[in-house]
VOVEX-666947 format. One record per residue (C-alpha): residue number from 1; residue in three letters; y, x, z. Coordinates in Angstrom, 1 decimal, m for minus. Example, Ala and Ser with C-alpha at 12.3 -4.5 7.8 and 13.67 -1.06 7.14 Angstrom:
NODE,resi,resn,py,px,pz
NODE,1,ALA,m4.5,12.3,7.8
NODE,2,SER,m1.1,13.7,7.1
END
This chain:
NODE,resi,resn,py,px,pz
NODE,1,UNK,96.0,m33.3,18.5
NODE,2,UNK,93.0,m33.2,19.6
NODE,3,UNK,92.5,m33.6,23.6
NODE,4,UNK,89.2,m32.8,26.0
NODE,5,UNK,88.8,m34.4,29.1
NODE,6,UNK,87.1,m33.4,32.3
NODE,7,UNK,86.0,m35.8,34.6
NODE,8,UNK,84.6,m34.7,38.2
NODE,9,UNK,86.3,m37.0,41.0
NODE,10,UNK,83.4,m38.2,42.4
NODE,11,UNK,79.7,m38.3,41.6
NODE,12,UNK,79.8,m38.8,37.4
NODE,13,UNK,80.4,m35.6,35.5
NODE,14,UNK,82.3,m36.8,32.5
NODE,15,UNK,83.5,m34.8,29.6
NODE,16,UNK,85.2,m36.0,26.4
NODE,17,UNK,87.2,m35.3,22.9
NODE,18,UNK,90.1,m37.7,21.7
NODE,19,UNK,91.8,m37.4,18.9
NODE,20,UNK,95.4,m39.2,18.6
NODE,21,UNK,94.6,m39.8,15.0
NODE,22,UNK,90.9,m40.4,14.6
NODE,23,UNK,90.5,m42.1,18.5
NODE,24,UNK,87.8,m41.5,21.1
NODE,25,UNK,85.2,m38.6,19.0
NODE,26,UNK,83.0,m38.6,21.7
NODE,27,UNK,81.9,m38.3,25.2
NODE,28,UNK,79.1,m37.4,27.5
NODE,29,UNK,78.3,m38.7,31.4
NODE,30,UNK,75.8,m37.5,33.5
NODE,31,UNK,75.4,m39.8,37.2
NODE,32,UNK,74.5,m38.8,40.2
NODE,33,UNK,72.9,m41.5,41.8
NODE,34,UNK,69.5,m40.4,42.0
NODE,35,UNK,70.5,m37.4,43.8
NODE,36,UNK,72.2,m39.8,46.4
NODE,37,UNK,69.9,m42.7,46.6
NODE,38,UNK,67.7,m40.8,49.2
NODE,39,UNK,71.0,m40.6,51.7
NODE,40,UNK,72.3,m44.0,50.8
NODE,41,UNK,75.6,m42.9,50.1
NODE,42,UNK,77.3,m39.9,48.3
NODE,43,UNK,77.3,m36.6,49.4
NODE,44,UNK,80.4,m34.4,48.9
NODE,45,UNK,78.7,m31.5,49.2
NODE,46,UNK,75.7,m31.9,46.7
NODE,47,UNK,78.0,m33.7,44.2
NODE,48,UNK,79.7,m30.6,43.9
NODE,49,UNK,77.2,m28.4,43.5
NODE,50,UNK,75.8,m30.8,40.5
NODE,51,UNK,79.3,m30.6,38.9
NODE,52,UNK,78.9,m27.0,38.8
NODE,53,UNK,74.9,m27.5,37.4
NODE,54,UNK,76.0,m29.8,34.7
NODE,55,UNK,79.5,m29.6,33.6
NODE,56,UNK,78.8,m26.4,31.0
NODE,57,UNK,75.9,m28.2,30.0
NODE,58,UNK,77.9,m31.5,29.2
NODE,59,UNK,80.4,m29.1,27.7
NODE,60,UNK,78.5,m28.1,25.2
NODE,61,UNK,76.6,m31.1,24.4
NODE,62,UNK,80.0,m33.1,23.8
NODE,63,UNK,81.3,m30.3,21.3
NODE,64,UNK,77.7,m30.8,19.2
NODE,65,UNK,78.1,m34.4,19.4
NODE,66,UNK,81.7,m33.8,17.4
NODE,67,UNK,80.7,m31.3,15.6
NODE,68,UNK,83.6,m29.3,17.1
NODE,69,UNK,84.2,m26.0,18.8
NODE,70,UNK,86.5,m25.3,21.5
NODE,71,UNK,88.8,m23.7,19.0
NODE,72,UNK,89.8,m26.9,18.0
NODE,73,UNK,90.6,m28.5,21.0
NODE,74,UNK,94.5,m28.5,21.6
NODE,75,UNK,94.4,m29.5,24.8
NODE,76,UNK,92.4,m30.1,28.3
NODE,77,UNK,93.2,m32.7,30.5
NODE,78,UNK,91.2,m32.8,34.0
NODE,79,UNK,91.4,m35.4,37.1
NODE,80,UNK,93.5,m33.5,39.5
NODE,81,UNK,92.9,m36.3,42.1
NODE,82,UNK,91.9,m38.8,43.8
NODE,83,UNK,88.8,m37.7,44.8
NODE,84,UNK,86.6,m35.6,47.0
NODE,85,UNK,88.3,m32.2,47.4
NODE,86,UNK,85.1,m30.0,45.9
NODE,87,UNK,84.5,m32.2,43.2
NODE,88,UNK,87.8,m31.7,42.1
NODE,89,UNK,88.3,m27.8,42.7
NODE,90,UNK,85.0,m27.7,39.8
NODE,91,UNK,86.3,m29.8,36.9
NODE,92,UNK,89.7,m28.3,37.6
NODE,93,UNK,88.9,m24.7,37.7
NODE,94,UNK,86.5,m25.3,34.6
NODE,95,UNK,89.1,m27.0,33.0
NODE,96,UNK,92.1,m24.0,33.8
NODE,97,UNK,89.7,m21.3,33.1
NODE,98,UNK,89.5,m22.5,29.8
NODE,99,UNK,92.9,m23.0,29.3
NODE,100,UNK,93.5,m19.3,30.0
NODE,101,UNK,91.0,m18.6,28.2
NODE,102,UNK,91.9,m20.4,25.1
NODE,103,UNK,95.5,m19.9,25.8
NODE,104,UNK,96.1,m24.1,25.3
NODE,105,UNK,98.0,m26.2,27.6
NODE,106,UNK,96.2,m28.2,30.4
NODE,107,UNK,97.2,m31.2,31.9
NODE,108,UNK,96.1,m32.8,35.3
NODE,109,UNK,95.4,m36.5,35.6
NODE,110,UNK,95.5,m39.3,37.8
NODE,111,UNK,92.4,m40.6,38.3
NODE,112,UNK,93.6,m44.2,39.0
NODE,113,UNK,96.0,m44.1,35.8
NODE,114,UNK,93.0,m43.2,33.5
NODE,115,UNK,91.2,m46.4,34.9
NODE,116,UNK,94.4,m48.4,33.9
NODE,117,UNK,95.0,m47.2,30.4
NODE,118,UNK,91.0,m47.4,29.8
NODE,119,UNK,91.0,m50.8,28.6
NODE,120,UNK,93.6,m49.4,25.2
NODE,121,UNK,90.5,m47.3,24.3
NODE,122,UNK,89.2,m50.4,22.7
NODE,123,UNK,89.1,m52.0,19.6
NODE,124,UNK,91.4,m55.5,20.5
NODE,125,UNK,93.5,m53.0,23.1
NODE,126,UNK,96.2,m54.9,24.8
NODE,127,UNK,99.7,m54.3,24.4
NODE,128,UNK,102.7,m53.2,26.7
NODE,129,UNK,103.5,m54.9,29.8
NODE,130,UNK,100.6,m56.0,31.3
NODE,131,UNK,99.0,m56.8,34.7
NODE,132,UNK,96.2,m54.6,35.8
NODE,133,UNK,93.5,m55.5,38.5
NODE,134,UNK,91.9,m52.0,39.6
NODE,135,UNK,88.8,m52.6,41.4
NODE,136,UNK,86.2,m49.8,42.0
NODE,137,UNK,84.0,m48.5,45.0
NODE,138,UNK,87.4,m46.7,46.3
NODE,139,UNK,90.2,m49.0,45.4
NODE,140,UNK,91.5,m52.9,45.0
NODE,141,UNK,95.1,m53.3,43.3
NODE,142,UNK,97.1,m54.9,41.4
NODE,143,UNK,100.0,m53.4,39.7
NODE,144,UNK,102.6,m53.9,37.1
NODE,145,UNK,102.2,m52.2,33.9
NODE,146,UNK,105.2,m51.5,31.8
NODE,147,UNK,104.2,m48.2,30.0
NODE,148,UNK,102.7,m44.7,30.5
NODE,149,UNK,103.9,m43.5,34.1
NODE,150,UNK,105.5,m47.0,35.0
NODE,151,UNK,103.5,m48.5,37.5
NODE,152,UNK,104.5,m50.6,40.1
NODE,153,UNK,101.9,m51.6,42.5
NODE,154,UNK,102.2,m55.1,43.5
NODE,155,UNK,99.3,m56.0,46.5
NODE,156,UNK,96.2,m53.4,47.5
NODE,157,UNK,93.5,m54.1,49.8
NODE,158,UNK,94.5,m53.4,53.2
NODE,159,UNK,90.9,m52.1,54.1
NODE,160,UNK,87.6,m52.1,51.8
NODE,161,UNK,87.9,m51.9,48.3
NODE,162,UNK,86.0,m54.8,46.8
NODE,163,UNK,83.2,m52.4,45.2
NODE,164,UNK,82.6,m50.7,48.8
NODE,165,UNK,82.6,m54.3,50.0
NODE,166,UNK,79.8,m54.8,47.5
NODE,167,UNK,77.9,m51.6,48.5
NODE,168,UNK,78.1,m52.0,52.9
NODE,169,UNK,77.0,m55.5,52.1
NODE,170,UNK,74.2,m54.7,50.0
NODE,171,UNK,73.0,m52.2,52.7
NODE,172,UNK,73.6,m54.9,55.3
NODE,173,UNK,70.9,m56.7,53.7
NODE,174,UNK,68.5,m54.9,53.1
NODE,175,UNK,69.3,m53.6,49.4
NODE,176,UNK,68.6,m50.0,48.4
NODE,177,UNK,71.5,m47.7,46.9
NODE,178,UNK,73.7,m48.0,44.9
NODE,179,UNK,74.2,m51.5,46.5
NODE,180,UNK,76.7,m53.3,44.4
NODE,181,UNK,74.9,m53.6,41.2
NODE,182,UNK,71.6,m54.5,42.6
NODE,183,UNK,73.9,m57.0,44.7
NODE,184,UNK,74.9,m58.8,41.8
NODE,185,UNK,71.2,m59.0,40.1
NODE,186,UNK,70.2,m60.6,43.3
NODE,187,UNK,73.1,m62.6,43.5
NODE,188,UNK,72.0,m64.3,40.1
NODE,189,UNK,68.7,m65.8,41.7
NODE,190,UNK,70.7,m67.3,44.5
NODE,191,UNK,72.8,m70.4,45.4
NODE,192,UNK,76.4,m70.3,46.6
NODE,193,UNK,77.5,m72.4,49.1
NODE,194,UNK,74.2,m72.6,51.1
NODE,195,UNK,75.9,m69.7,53.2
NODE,196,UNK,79.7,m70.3,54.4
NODE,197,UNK,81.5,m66.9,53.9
NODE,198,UNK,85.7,m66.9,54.6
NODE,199,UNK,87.4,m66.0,51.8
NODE,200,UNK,89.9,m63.6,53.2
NODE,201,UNK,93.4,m63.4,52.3
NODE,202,UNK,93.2,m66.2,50.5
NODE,203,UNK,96.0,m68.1,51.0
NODE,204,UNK,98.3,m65.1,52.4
NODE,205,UNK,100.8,m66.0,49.3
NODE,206,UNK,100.9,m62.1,48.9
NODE,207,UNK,99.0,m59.8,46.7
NODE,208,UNK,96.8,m58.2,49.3
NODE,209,UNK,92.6,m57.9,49.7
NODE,210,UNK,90.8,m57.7,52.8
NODE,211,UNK,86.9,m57.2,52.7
NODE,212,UNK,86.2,m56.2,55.7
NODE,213,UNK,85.9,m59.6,57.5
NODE,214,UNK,83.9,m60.8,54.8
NODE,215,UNK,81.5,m58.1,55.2
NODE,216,UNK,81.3,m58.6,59.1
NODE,217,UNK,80.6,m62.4,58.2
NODE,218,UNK,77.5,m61.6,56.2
NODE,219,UNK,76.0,m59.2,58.9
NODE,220,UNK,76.5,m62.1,61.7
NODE,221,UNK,74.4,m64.3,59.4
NODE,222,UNK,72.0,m61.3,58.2
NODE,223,UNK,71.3,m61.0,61.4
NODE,224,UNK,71.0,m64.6,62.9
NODE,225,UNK,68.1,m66.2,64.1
NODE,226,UNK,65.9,m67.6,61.5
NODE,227,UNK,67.1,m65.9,58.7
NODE,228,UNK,64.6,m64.8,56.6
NODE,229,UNK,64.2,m62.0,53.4
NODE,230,UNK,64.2,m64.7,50.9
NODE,231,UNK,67.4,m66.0,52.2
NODE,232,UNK,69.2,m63.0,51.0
NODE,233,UNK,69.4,m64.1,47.4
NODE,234,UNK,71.7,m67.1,48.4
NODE,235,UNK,73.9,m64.7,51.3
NODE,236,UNK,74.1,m62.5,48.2
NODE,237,UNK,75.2,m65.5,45.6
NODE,238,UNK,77.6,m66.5,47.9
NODE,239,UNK,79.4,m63.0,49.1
NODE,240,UNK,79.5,m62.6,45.3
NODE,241,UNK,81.7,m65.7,44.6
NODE,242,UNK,83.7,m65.4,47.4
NODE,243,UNK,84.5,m61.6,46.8
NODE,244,UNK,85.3,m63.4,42.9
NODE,245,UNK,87.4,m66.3,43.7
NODE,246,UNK,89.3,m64.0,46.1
NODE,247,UNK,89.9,m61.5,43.2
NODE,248,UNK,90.2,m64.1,40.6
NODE,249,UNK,93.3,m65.9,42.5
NODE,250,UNK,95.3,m62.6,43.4
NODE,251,UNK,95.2,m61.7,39.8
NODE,252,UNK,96.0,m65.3,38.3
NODE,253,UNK,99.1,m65.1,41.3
NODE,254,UNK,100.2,m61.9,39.7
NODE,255,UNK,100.2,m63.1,36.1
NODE,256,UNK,102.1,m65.6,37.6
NODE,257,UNK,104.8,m63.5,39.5
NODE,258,UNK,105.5,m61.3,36.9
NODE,259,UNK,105.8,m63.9,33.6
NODE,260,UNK,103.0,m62.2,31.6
NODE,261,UNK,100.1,m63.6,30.1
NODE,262,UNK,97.9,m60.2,29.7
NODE,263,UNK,95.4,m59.4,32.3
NODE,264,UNK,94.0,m55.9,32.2
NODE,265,UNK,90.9,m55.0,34.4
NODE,266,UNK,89.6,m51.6,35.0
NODE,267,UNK,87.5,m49.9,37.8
NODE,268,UNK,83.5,m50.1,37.9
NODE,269,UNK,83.7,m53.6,39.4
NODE,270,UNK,85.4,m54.7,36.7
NODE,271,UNK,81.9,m54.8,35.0
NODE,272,UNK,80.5,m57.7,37.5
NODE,273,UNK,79.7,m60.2,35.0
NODE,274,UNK,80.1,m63.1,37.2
NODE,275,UNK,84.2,m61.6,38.1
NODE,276,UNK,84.0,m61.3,33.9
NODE,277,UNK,83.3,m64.8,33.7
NODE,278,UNK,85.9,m66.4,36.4
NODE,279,UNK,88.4,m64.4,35.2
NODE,280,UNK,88.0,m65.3,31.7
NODE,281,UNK,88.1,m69.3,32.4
NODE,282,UNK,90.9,m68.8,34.8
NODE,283,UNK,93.3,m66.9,32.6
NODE,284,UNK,92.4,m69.2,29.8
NODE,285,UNK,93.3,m71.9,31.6
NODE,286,UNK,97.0,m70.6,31.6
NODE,287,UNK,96.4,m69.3,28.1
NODE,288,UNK,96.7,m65.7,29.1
NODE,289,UNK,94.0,m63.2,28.1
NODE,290,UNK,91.9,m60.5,30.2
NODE,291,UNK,91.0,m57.4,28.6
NODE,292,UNK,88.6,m55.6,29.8
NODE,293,UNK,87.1,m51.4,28.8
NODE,294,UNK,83.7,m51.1,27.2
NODE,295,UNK,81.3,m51.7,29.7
NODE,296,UNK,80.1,m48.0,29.4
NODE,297,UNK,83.9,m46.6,29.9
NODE,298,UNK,84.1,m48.7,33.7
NODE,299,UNK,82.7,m46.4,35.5
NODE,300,UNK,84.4,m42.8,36.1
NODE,301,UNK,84.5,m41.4,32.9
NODE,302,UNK,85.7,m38.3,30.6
NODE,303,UNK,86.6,m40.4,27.7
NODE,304,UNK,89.7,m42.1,30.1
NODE,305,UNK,91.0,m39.0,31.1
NODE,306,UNK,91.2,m37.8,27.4
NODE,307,UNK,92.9,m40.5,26.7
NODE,308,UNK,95.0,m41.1,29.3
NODE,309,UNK,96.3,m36.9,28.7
NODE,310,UNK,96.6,m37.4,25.1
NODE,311,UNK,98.9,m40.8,25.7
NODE,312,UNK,101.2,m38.7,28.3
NODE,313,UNK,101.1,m36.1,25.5
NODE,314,UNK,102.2,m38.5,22.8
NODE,315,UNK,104.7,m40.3,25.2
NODE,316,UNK,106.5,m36.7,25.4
NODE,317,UNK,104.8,m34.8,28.3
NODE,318,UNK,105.9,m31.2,28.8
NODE,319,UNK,103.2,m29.0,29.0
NODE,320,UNK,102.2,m25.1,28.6
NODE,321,UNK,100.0,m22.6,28.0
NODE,322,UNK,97.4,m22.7,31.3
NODE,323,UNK,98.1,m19.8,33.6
NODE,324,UNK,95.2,m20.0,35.4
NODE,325,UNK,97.3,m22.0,38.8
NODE,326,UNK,96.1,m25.1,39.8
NODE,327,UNK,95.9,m27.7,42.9
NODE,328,UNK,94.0,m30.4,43.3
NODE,329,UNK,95.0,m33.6,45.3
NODE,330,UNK,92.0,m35.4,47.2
NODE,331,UNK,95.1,m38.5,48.1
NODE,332,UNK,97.1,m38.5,45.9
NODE,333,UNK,99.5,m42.1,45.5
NODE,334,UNK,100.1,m43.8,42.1
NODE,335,UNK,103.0,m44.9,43.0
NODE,336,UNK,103.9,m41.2,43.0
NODE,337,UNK,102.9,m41.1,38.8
NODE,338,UNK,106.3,m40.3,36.5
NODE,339,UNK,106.8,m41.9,32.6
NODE,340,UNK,105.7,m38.6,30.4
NODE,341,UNK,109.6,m38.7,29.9
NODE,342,UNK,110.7,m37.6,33.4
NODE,343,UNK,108.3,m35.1,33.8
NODE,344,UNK,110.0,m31.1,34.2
END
């Protein structure tokens, strides 16, 4: 079966093919960033409108790169949610029209469940149950992973997710959008430690974030006297490793808590190199083992939500011929996600 996958939740336009027998075939991603760098944040409306510019053109160039035709696709799966309500309504409506059109089944997709089943799309893929740290711009959890559709969340952040932590701190200082990355570039000329930033949470002997104090702690010392521009390489070093060792404890609780030794991180933070690193000497340390997605499948992606359809699909998901109907779901819970096996 072969299985195309729509991906327009936020600001990356993301289409792909997979194949249940051959694997991943292909994908293309187009971001938005430049078009959102001048307003330091994204959006809704324009993000839309360039889903609308560039999904046929993606489209097209993902069939070439397979060499396939949308004849032989037997199936579309699109995010239906999270997201931002007009960026959904385009890669849904794309994705239903063509069902119709092609008179195939179509299958709508968590958003958050194709970040957690991202990390089987690789080449050493981990193996069911596993803990799964999801960190992005939009969301911090951990969860319990027992199979396709069994989730159970085990501690989210109870205010910023770590990635928007990264971002609103980057802007605090100075940085230019998006924040997080260039954050963590700067972060590598600094020292940690020079700068005392709470680690939040810490010790709450739960599984819960909270960034927001953290961030409030680096404007007070942004904005202190004396500090100076070339002091924001070592405020950066040291948000960095406390936002890390935060992370890194939460997840090695978790692994703990729930008797398994395989850690699975997904979300675009998940490609801080420095939260790579910590992670990988902490869980080794307990002889567990992180596993992580390609580092060009961490951000939003089509490729996930191929797979993740095709997986529900496999698992024994009931679908049917698109009628056209559809609904998006801008909050939408995983908690609320069904095994393939109790679907209607």
């Amino acid at each position: 079966m072969r299985v195309l996958g729509i991906e327009t939740s936020c600001d990356e336009t993301g289409v792909a093919v997979y194949d249940t027998d051959k694997g991943l075939l292909g994908h293309r991603l187009h971001s938005q960033i430049d078009l959102h760098a001048a307003y330091g944040g994204v959006v809704p409306e324009l993000a839309s409108r360039d889903h609308v510019r560039r999904l046929p053109l993606l489209l097209r160039e993902t069939l070439a790169l397979t060499g396939l035709s949308m004849r032989d696709v037997d199936a579309i799966a699109y995010t239906a949610g999270p997201g931002l309500a007009g960026a959904l309504l385009v890669g849904s409506s794309v994705a239903e029209a063509l069902g119709v059109a092609l008179g195939i089944p179509t299958l709508p997709v968590h958003h958050l469940e194709g970040h957690l089943l991202s990390p089987l799309l690789s080449a050493d893929p981990p193996a069911f149950p596993f803990v799964a740290l999801l960190v992005s711009g939009g969301h911090t959890q951990l969860m319990r992973v027992s199979g396709v559709g069994d989730y159970v969340l085990l501690g989210e952040t109870v205010d910023d997710a770590a990635g928007e932590a990264f971002d609103k701190t980057a802007k605090l200082i100075g940085l230019s959008y998006p924040g997080g990355p260039v954050l963590a570039k700067l972060a590598l000329e600094g020292t940690p430690g020079r700068f005392k930033l709470p680690r939040p949470m810490l010790h709450s002997k739960d599984f819960d974030f909270s960034f927001s104090g953290l961030k409030t702690a680096v404007l007070t010392t942004a904005t202190a006297p004396g500090f100076a521009p070339e002091d924001r390489a070592d405020l950066a070093a040291e948000f960095q490793a406390a936002a890390v060792e935060v992370l890194v404890a939460k997840a090695m609780a978790a692994l703990r808590h729930c008797g398994l030794r395989q850690l699975v991180v997904a979300g675009g933070v998940g490609a801080n190199l420095a939260l790579r690193a910590a992670l990988d000497a902490a869980a080794a340390k307990r002889k567990a083992r992180v596993f992580y997605p390609e580092l060009e499948l961490c951000t939003d992606n089509g490729a996930m939500i191929a797979f993740a359809g095709a997986m529900r699909l496999m698992a024994g998901e009931q679908v049917e011929a698109s009628d056209g109907r559809f609904a998006v779901r801008p909050r939408w819970s995983l908690q609320e996600i069904t095994p393939p096996q109790a679907a209607a």
